[in-house]
Residue frames as qw, qx, qy, qz and C-alpha x, y, z in Angstrom:
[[0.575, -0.353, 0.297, 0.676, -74.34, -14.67, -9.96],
 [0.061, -0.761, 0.136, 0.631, -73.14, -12.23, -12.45],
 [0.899, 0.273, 0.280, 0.199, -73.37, -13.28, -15.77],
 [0.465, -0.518, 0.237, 0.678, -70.22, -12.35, -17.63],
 [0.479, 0.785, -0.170, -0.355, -69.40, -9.73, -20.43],
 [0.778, 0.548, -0.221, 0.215, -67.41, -10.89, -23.81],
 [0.225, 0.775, -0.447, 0.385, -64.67, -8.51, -22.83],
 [0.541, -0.580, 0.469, -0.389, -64.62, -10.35, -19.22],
 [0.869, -0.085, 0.462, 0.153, -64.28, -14.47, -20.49],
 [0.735, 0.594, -0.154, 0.290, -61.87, -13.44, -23.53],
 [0.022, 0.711, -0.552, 0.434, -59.71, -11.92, -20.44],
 [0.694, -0.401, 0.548, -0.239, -60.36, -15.08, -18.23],
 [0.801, 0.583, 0.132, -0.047, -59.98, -16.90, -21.11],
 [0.366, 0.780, -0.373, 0.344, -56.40, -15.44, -22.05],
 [0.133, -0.650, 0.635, -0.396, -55.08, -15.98, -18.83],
 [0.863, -0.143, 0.469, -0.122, -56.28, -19.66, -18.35],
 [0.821, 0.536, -0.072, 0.182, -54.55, -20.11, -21.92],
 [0.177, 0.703, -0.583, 0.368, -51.10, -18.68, -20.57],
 [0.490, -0.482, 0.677, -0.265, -51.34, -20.21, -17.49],
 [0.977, 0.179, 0.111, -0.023, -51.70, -24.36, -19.79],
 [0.345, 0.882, -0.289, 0.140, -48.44, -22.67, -21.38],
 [0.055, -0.656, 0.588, -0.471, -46.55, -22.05, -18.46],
 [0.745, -0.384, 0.440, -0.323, -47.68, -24.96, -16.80],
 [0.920, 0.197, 0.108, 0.320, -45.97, -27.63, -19.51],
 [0.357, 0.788, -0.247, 0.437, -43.60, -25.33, -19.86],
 [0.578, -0.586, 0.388, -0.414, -43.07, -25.62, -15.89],
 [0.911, -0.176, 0.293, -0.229, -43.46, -29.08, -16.45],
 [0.831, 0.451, -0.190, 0.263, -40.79, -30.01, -19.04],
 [0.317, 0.789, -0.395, 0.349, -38.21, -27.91, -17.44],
 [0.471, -0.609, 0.562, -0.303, -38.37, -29.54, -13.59],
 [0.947, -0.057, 0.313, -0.038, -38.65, -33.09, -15.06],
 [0.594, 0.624, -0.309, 0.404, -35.74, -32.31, -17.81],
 [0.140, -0.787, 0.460, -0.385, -33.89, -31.27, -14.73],
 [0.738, -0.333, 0.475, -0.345, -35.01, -34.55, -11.96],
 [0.919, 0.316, -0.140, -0.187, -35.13, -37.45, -14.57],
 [0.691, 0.542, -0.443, 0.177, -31.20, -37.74, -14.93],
 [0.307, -0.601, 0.529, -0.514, -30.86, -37.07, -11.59],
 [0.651, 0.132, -0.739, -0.107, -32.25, -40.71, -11.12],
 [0.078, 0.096, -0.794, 0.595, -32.90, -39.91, -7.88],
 [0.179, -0.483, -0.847, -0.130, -36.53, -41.79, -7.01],
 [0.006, 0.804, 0.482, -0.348, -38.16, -39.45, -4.23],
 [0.006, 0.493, -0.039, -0.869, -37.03, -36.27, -5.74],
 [0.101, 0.037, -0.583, -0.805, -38.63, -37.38, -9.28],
 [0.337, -0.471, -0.814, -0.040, -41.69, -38.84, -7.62],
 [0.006, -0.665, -0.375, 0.646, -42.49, -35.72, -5.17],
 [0.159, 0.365, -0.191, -0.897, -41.96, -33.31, -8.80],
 [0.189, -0.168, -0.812, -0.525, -44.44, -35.82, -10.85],
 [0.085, -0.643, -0.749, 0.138, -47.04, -35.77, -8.36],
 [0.008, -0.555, -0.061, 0.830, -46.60, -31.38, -8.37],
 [0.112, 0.228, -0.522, -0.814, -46.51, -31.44, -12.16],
 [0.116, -0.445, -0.789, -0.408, -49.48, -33.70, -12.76],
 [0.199, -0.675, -0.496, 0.509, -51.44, -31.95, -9.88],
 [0.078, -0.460, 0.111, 0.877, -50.71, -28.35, -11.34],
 [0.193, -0.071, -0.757, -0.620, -51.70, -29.70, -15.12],
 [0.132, -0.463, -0.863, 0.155, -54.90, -30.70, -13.66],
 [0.260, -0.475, -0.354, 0.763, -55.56, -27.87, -12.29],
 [0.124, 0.373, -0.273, -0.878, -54.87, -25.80, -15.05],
 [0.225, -0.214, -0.821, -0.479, -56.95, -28.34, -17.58],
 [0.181, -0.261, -0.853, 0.413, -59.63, -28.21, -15.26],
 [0.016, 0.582, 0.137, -0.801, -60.11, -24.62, -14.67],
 [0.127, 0.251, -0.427, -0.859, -59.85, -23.83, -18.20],
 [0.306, -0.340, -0.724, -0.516, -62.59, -26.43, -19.77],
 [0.046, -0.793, -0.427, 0.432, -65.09, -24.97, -16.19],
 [0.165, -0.663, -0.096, 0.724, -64.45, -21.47, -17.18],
 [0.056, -0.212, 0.671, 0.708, -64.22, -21.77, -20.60],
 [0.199, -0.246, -0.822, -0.474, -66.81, -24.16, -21.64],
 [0.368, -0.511, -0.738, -0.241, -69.25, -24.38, -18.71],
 [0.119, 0.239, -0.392, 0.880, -69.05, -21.51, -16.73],
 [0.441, -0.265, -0.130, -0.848, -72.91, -21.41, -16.15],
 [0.875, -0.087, -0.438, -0.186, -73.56, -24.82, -15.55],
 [0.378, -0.606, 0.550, -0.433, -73.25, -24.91, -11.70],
 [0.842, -0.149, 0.417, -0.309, -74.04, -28.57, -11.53],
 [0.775, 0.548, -0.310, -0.056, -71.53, -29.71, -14.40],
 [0.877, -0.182, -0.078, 0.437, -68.74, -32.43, -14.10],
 [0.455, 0.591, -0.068, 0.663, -66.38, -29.42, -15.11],
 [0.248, -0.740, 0.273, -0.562, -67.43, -27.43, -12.31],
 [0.878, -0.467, 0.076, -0.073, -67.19, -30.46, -9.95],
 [0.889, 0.078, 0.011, 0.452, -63.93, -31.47, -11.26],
 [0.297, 0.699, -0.183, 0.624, -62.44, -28.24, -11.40],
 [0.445, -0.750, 0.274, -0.405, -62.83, -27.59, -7.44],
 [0.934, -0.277, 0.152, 0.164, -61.67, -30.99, -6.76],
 [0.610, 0.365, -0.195, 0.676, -58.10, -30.07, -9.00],
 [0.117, -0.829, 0.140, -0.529, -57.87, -27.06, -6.22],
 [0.697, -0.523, 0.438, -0.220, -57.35, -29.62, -3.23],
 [0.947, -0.030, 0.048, 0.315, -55.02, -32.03, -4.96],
 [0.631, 0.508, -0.229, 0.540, -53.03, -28.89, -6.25],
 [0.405, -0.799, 0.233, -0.378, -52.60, -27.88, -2.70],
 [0.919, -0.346, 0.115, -0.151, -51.45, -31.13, -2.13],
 [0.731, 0.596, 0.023, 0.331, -49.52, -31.36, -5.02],
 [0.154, 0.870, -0.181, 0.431, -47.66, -28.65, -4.27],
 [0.710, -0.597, 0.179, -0.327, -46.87, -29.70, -0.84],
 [0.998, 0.009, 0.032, -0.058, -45.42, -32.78, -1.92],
 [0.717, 0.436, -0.248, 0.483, -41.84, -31.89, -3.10],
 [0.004, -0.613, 0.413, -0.674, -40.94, -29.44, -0.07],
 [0.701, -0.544, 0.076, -0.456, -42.47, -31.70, 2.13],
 [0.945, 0.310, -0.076, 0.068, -40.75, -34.54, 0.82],
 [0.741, 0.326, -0.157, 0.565, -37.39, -33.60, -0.41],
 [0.266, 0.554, -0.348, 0.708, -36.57, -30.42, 1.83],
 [0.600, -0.636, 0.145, -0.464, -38.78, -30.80, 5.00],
 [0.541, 0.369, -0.754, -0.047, -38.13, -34.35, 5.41],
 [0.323, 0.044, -0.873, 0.364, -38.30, -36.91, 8.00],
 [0.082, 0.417, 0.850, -0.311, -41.13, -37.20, 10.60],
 [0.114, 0.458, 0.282, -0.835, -42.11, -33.44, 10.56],
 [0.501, 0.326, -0.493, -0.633, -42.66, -33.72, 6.05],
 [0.133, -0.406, -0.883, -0.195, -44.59, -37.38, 6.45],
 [0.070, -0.550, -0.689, 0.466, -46.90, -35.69, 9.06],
 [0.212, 0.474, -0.083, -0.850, -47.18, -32.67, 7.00],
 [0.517, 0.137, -0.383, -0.753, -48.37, -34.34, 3.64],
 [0.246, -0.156, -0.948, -0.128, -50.30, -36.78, 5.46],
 [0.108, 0.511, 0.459, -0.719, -52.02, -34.41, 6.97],
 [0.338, 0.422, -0.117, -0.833, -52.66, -32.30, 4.03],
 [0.346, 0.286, -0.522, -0.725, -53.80, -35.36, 1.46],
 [0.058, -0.294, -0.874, 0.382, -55.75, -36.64, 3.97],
 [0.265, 0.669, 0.217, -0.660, -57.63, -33.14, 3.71],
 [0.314, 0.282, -0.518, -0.744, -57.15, -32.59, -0.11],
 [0.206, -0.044, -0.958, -0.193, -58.63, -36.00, -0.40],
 [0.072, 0.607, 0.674, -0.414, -61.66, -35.27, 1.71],
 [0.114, 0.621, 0.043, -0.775, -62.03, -32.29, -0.14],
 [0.097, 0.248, -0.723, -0.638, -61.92, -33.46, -3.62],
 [0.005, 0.261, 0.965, 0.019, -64.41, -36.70, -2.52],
 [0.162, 0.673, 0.490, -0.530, -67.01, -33.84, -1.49],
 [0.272, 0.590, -0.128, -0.750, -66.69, -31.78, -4.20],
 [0.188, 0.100, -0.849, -0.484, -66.97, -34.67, -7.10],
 [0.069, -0.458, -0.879, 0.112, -70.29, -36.29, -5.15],
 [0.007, 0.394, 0.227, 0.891, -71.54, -32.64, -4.90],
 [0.316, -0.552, -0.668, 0.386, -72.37, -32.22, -1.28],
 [0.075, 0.754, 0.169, 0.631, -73.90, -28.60, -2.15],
 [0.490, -0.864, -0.081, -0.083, -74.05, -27.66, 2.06],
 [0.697, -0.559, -0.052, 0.446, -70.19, -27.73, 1.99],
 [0.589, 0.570, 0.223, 0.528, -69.75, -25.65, -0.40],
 [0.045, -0.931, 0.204, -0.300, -69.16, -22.17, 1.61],
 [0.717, -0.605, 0.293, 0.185, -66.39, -24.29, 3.54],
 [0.927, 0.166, 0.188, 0.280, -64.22, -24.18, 1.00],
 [0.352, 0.805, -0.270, 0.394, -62.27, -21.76, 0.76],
 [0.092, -0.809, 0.480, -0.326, -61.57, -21.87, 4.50],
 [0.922, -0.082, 0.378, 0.002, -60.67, -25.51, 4.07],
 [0.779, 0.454, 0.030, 0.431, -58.33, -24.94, 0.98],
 [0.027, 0.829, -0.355, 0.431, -56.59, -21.59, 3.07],
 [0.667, -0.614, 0.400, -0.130, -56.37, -23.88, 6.29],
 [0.951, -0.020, 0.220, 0.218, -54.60, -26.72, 4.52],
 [0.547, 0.779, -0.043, 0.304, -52.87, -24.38, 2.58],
 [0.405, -0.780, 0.266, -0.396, -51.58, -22.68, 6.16],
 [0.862, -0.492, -0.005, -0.120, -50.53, -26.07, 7.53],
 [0.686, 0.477, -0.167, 0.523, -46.79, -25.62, 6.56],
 [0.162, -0.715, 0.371, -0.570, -46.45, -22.96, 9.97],
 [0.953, -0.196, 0.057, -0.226, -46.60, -26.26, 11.64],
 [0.893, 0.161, 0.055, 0.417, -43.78, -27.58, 10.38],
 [0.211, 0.937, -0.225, 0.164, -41.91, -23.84, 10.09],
 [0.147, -0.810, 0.538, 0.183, -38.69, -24.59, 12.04],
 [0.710, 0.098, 0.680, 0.156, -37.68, -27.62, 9.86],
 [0.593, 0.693, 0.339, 0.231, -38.77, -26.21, 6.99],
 [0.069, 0.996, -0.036, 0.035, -36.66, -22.97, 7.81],
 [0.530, -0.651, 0.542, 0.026, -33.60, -24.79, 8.43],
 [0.671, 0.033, 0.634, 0.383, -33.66, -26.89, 5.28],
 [0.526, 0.772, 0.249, 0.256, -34.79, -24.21, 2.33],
 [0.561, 0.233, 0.199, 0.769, -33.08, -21.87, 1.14],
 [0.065, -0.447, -0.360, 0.816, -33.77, -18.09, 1.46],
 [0.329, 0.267, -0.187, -0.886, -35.09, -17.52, -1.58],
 [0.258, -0.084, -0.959, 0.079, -36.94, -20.92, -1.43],
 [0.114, -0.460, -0.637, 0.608, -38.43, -20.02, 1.86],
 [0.122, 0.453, 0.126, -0.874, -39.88, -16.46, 0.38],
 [0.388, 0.003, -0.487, -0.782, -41.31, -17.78, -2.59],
 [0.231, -0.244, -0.883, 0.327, -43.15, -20.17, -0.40],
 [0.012, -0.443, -0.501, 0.743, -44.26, -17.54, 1.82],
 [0.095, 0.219, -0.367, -0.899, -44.89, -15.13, -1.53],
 [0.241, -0.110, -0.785, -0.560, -46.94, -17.94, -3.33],
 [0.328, -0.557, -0.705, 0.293, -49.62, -18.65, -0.10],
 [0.060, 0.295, 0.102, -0.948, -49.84, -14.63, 0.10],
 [0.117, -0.260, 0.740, 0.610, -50.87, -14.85, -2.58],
 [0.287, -0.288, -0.788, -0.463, -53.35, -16.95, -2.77],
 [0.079, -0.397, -0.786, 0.467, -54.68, -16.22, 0.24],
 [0.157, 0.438, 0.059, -0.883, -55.55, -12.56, -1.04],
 [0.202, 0.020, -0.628, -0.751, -57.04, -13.85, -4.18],
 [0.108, -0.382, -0.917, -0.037, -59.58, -15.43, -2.36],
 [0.093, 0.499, 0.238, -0.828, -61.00, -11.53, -1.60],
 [0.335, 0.376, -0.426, -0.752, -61.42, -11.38, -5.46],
 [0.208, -0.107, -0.923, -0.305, -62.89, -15.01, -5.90],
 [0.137, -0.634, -0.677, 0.349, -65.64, -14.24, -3.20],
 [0.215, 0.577, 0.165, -0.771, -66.29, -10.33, -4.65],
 [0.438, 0.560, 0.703, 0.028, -68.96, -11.53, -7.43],
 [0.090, 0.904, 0.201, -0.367, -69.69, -7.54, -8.08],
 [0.162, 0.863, -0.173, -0.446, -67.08, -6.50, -9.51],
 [0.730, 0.613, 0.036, -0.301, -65.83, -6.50, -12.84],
 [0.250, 0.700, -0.658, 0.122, -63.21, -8.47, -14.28],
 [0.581, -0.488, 0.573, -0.311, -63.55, -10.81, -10.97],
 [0.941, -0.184, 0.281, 0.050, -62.92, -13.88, -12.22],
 [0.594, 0.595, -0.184, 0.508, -59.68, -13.11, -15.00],
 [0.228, -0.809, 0.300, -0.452, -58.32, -11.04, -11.45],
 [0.882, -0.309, 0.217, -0.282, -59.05, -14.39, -9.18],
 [0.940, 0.257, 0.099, 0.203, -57.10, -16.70, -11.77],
 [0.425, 0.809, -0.212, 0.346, -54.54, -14.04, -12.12],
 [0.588, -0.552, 0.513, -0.294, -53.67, -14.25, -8.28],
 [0.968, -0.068, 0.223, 0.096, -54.01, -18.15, -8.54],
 [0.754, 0.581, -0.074, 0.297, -51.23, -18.05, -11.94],
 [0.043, 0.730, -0.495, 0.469, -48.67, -15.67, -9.80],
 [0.768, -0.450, 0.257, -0.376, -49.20, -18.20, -7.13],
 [0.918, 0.002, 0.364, 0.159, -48.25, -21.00, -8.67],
 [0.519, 0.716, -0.253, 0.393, -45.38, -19.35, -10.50],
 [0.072, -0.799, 0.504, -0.319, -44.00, -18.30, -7.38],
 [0.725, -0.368, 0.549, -0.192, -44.33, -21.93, -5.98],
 [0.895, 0.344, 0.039, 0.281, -42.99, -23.65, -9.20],
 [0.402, 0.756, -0.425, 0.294, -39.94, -21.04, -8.82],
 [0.614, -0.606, 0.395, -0.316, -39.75, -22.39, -5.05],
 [0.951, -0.091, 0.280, -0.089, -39.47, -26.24, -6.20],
 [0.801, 0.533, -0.109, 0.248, -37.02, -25.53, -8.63],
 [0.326, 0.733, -0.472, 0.366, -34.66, -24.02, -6.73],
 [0.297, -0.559, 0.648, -0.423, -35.20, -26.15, -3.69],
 [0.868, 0.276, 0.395, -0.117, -36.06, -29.38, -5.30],
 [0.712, 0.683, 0.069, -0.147, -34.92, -29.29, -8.48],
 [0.417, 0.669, -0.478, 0.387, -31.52, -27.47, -9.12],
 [0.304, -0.700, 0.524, -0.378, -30.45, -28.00, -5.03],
 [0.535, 0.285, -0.795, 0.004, -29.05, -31.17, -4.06],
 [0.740, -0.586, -0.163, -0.288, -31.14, -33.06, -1.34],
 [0.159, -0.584, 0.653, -0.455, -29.01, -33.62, 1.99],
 [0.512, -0.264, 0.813, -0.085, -28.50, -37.46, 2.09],
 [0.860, 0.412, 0.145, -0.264, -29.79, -38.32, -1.06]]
């Protein structure tokens, strides 16, 4: 691999620092929101998103930050594993609180069934599965078209599109996490991920958060 320039980890660097920000920031505002609400699954589906996301972000940042070289470090091992719980993570409130019933168990027992397989491999450091991962973290990511007319029938429209928006998203970033060469590539990669998960923290709030659940 490429080793990186100054100018290249003070810019990955910068953007793993915004994105800790925005992610307690994220986090104060949906639990300030759920808490009073007192309503159990909706504050349980946004605690498992918010710790899942935090991870994530803590993760990334002390890999990328501290041990960027050091392929065989807990950092790197622990970072990929935060990548398949925050898929999961994520998952959890829309499956939960807006899919609901059979179609949203079967969805996030499906998916943290996979995140969980994924996480167990990447912390033991099974090095031969390592090129499956991405198209293990895009398929689980994906498994939500499964569930589509359920899910279209309970979000919201502008719900539904940041959804769609935030999984664009990432899918394309994974062009820039897999092109080594070129310059910038990992501050680009993370930059993709951060819009991602903006658009899917604006998703939960308005369809979680601020929207009252139908029978709750």
């Amino acid at each position: 691999m490429r080793a990186q320039t100054k100018a290249e980890y003070i810019a990955d660097s910068t953007v793993h620092i915004i994105g800790i920000a925005l992610g307690l920031a994220a986090t104060i505002i949906l639990l300030s929101l759920v808490i009073p609400d007192a309503g159990a699954g909706r504050i349980a589906s946004i605690s498992v998103y918010t710790a899942c996301l935090m991870a994530m972000l803590i993760c990334s940042a002390l890999y990328n930050m501290l041990a960027k070289n050091n392929h065989a470090s807990l950092f790197r091992r622990l970072d990929h594993a935060a990548i398949f719980l925050m898929i999961a993570g994520t998952y959890t409130p829309f499956a939960a609180m807006v899919i609901g019933g059979w179609p949203g168990a079967i969805v996030l027992a499906i998916v943290w069934a996979g995140a969980l397989a994924g996480a167990t491999l990447k912390l033991i450091q099974l090095k031969r599965f390592d090129k499956f991962t991405v198209p293990i973290c895009l398929a689980l990511g994906w498994v939500i078209v499964f569930a589509y007319q359920p899910l279209i029938e309970n979000a919201s429209p502008a719900g539904f599109w940041l959804l769609v928006a935030g999984g664009a998203l990432y899918s394309a970033g994974t062009a820039f996490y897999a092109w080594k060469s070129l310059p910038f590539q990992n501050a680009i990669w993370h930059v993709f991920v951060l819009a991602a998960a903006v658009c899917h923290f604006a998703a939960i709030l308005t369809d979680v958060a601020l929207t009252p659940v139908i029978g709750a």
